[in-house]
N, C-alpha and C positions, 0 to 999 in steps of 0.2 A: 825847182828853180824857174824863174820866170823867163819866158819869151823875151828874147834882147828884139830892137827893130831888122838888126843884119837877120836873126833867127823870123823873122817875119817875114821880108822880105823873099830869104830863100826859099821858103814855103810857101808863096804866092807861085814861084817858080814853076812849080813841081804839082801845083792842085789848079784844078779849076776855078775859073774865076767868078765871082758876081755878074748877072747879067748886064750891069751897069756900074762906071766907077764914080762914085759922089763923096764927095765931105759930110754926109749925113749917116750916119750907122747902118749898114744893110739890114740889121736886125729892126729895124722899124718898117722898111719895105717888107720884113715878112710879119710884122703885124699888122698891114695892112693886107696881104694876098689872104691871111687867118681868118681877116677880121670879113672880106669878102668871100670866104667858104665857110663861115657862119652863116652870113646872110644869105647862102645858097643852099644854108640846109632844109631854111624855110621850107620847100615842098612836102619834106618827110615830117612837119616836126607838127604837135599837137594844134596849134594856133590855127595852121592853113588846113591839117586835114577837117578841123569843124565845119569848116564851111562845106563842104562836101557831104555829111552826114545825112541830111535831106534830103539830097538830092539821089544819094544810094537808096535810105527807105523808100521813097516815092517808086525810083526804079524798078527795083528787086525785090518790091513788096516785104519789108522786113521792117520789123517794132525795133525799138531802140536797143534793147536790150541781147536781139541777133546780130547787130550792126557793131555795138562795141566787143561785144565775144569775140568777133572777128579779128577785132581790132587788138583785141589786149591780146590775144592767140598769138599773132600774126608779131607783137613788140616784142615777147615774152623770147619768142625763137631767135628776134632779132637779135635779141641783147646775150644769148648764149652765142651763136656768132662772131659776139666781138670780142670773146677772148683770140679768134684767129686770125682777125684786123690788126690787134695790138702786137700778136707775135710777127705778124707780115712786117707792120711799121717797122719794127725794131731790126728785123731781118733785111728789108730791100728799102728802108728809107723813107722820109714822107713826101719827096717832091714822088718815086712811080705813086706812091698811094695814094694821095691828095688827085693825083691824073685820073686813074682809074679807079676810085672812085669818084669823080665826078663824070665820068663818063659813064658809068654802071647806074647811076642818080639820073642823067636825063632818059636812058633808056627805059629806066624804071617808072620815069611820069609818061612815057610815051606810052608803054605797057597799061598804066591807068586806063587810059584814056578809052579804051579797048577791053574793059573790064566788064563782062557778060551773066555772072551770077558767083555764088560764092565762094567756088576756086579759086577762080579769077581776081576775086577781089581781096581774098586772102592772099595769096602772092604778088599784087600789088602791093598789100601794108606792110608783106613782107619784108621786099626789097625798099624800100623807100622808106620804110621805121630804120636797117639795117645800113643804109647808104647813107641816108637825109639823117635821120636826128641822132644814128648812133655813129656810122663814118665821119662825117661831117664837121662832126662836134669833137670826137677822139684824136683826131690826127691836127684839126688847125693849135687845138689846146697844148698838147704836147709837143708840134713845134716850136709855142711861143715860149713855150719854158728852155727849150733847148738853148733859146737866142740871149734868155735874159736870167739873172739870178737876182741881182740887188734890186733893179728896177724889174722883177719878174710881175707885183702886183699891180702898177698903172699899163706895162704892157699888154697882161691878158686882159685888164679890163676894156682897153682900146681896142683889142681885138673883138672884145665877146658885144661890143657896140652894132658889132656886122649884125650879131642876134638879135638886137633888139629891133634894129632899122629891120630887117627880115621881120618882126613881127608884127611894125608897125604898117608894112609894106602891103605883106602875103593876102593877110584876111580881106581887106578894100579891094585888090586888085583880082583875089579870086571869084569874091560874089559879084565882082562886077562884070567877069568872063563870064559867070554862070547864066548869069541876067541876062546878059547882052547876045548869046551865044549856046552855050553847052556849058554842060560841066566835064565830058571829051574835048572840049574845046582851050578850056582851061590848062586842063592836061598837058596837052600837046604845047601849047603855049610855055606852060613851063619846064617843060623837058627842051625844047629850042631855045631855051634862056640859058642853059644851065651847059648845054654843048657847045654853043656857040660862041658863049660868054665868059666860063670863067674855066672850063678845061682845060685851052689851049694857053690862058695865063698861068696855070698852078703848072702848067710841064715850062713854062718859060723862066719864071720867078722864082722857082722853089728852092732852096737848098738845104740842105739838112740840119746842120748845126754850123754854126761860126768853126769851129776847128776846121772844118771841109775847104774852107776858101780863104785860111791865114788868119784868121781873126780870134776873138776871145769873146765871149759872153757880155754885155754891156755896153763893149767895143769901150776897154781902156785907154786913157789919152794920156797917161803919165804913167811914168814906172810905178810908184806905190799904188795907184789904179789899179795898172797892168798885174804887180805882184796878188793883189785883193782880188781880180778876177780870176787868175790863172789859179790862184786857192779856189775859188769858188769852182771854176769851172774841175778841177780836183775833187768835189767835195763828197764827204762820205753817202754812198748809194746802195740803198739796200734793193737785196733781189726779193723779186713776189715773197717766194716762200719767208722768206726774212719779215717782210712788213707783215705779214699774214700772220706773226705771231706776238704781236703789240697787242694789246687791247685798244691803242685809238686808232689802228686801221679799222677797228671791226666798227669802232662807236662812230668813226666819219663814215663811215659806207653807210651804215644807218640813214645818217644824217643827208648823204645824198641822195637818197632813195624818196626823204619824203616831199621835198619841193617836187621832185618830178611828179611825184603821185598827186598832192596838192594841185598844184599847178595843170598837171597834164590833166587829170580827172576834171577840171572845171571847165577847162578853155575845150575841151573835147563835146562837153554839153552846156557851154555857154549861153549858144542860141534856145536853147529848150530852158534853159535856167532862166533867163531874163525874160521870154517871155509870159512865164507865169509871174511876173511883174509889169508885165505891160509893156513893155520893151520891143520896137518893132528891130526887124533884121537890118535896116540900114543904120540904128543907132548902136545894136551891139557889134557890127563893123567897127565902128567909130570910135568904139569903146576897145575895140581889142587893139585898135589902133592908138589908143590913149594910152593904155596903161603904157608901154615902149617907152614913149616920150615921159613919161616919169621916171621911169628907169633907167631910161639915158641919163638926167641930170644925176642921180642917185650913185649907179655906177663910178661915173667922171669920180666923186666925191668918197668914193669905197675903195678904186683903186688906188690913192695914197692911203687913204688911213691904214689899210692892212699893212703896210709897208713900216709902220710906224707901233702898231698894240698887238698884244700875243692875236694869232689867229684863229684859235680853238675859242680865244673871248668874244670876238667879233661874231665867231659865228654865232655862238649862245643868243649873244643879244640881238641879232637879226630876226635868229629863230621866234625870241619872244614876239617881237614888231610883228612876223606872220601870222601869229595866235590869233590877230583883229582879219584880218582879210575872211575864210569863211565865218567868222562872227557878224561881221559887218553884212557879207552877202543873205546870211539868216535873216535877219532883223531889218534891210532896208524896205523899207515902207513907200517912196519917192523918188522920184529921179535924182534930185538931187544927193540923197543918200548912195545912190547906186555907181555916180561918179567919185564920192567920198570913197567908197567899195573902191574902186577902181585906182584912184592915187594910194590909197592905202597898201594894195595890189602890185601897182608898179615901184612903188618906195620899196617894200620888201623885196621884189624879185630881184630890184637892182641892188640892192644892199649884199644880198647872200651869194649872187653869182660870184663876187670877190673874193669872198673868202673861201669858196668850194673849190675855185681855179685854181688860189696858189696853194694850199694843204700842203695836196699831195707831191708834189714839185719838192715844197718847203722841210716835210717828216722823211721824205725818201731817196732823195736826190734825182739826175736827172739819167740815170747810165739806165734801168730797167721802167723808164716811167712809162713808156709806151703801154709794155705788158701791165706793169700795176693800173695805168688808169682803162685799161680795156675792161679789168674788173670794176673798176668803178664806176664806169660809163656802163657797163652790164646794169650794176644794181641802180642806175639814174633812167634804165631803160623798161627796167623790170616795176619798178615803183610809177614810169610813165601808163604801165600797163594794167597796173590795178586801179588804178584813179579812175579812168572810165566807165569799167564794170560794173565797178561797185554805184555809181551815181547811176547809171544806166538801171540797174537790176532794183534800185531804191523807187523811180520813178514809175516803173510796170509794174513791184509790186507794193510799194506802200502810196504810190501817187504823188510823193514829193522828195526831193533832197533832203531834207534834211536831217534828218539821221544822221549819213554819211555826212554832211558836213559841220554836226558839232564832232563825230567822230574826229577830221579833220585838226580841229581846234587840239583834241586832246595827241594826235601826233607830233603836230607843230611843239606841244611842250614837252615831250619824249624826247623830241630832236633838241631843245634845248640845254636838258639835262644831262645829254650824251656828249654834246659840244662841249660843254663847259666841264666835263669829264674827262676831256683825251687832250691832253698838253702832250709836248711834244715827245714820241717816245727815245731812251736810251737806252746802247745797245748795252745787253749783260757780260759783264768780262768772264 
């Protein structure tokens, strides 16, 4: 039965209130604190550690191929981890965990900063893979599904905008601390961004789900609203072990796994990749800073459509569109090809974050999403973890990428075929 206003009312009585009272949905102020603990995950996340890579082999004396070992080690552990992130979530809530981990995120760049040979720099990647790209990203995501169901794919995509402006941001500003300074300097720089900046908002902002503070999912403004929400925010929610036994939870985990790996594999040796194009380091800044801004428009334009076409279809046909991105980086000959490379790059990455964010929401409900998407953000962490290695280990010993990245090409159509596979699963009576 639906929420009367007196049954609203009273309920406001009795819970905690929003930090603020506005005529605008509080669920859009928590797509906005989401969408600024995205952009704060930047430190941990593949884009900003690139720019660093150099600056460790130079240090530490280490070939490429020691540097990323480190690195995929160090994700690999991260992402087994997060299954105990997503049990915490679901256990104490995401305003304590959004807090402390963003406090556990700047101590961990501070820890960088201080990083002396390869213990050291292994429990750097550690915590900051495990805070930064896998905390970060698991808890802003699954509170913005808490807040929204009908409008759940233009809110995560608003949110996951923090990501992109983070990517567009990190890369410029960290080789420009590096330059200008250290790359301990940088460090430290962004660990005092992250404490002083947006910890003390995620403990002030935060709330858990709309039921906490009177409200409904969407924020209904009319009884048949109110009734359609109050269904939704009801709606059937399967537990881990439950989704664990669909075959399109197995075929989307796939499917998460390989952007990351894609993705994170490139952007980790970007600057070694375009240089054997000719490519100096202030233009493949420029360029990581590029592809973002593609993906911003892209995005905006993804989070309705999902809303609108099945989303195991959307995702297939994203998947295809990525097939051209390592195609494209093989075969550019020019610079001009290599920004072709690069919108091609950010069209896809913006295109697919929409459909990877609402899925799991959409197949499983929202009562154990925490714990389901801790697995899933596992395998988006695990798949970040192999993409480096493998380009790393191509170039020490065959002397170039490409290998791995027609390899690439042939994931991307794996991942397609597995999307357009897994329609929405029904439970067995």
């Amino acid at each position: 039965m639906p929420l009367t206003n007196d049954d609203m009312v009273s309920k406001r009585t009795c819970m905690p209130l929003v930090p603020i009272q506005t005529t605008i949905y509080y669920g859009w102020y928590i797509v906005l604190i989401s969408g600024w603990a995205i952009f704060f995950s930047g430190p941990g996340q593949a884009y900003s550690n690139a720019v660093f890579i150099e600056s460790y082999m130079a240090q530490f004396h280490m070939d490429r191929t020691t540097v990323s070992s480190i690195y995929s080690l160090a994700t690999m552990i991260a992402g087994i981890l997060l299954f105990g992130v997503g049990k915490l979530t679901d256990r104490y809530g995401h305003r304590v965990m959004m807090t402390w981990t963003a406090v556990l995120l700047g101590l961990a760049c501070l820890w960088n900063s201080f990083a002396a040979g390869t213990v050291t720099l292994f429990i750097g990647f550690l915590m900051i893979r495990l805070f930064g790209q896998g905390s970060m990203f698991l808890i802003p995501n699954t509170l913005v599904s808490q807040w929204f169901v009908k409008r759940r794919g233009r809110a995560l995509s608003f949110a996951g905008l923090g990501g992109l402006l983070g990517a567009a941001v990190f890369p410029p500003v960290n080789n420009w601390l590096i330059e200008a300074y250290s790359w301990q300097t940088a460090w430290r720089v962004l660990g005092a961004a992250i404490l002083c900046c947006f910890a003390p908002a995620a403990f002030y902002w935060v709330r858990n789900k709309p039921e906490d503070v009177g409200l409904l999912p969407d924020h209904a403004s009319s009884d048949s609203d109110q009734e359609s929400s109050h269904s939704s925010a009801g709606e059937d929610s399967w537990t881990l072990s439950e989704a664990m036994r669909t075959r399109a939870f197995w075929f989307i985990l796939v499917c998460t796994a390989i952007p990351a790996m894609v993705y994170g594999g490139i952007t980790i040796q970007i600057f070694s990749i375009l240089n054997e194009h000719k490519i100096d380091r202030m233009t493949t800044a420029f360029i990581l800073s590029f592809v973002p801004l593609i993906s911003f428009i892209c995005s905006l334009f993804a989070g309705f459509i999902v809303e609108r076409v099945r989303v195991h279809t959307m995702l297939g046909l994203t998947f295809g569109l990525n097939m051209l991105t390592p195609a494209l980086l093989i075969t550019a000959q020019s610079e001009t090809m290599i920004y072709l490379f690069a919108m091609i790059w950010g069209a896809g990455q913006g295109l697919v974050n929409a459909p990877l964010s609402v899925i799991w929401a959409n197949y499983f409900g929202r009562k154990h999403l925490a714990k389901i998407n801790s697995v899933t953000t596992t395998a988006m962490v695990f798949g970040s973890a192999l993409g480096p290695i493998q380009l790393g280990w191509a170039y020490d010993h065959i002397g170039n990428y490409n290998p791995i990245l027609w390899m690439m090409v042939i994931f991307w159509a794996i991942g397609a075929l597995l999307a357009f596979s897994a329609p929405p699963p029904a439970r067995i009576p």
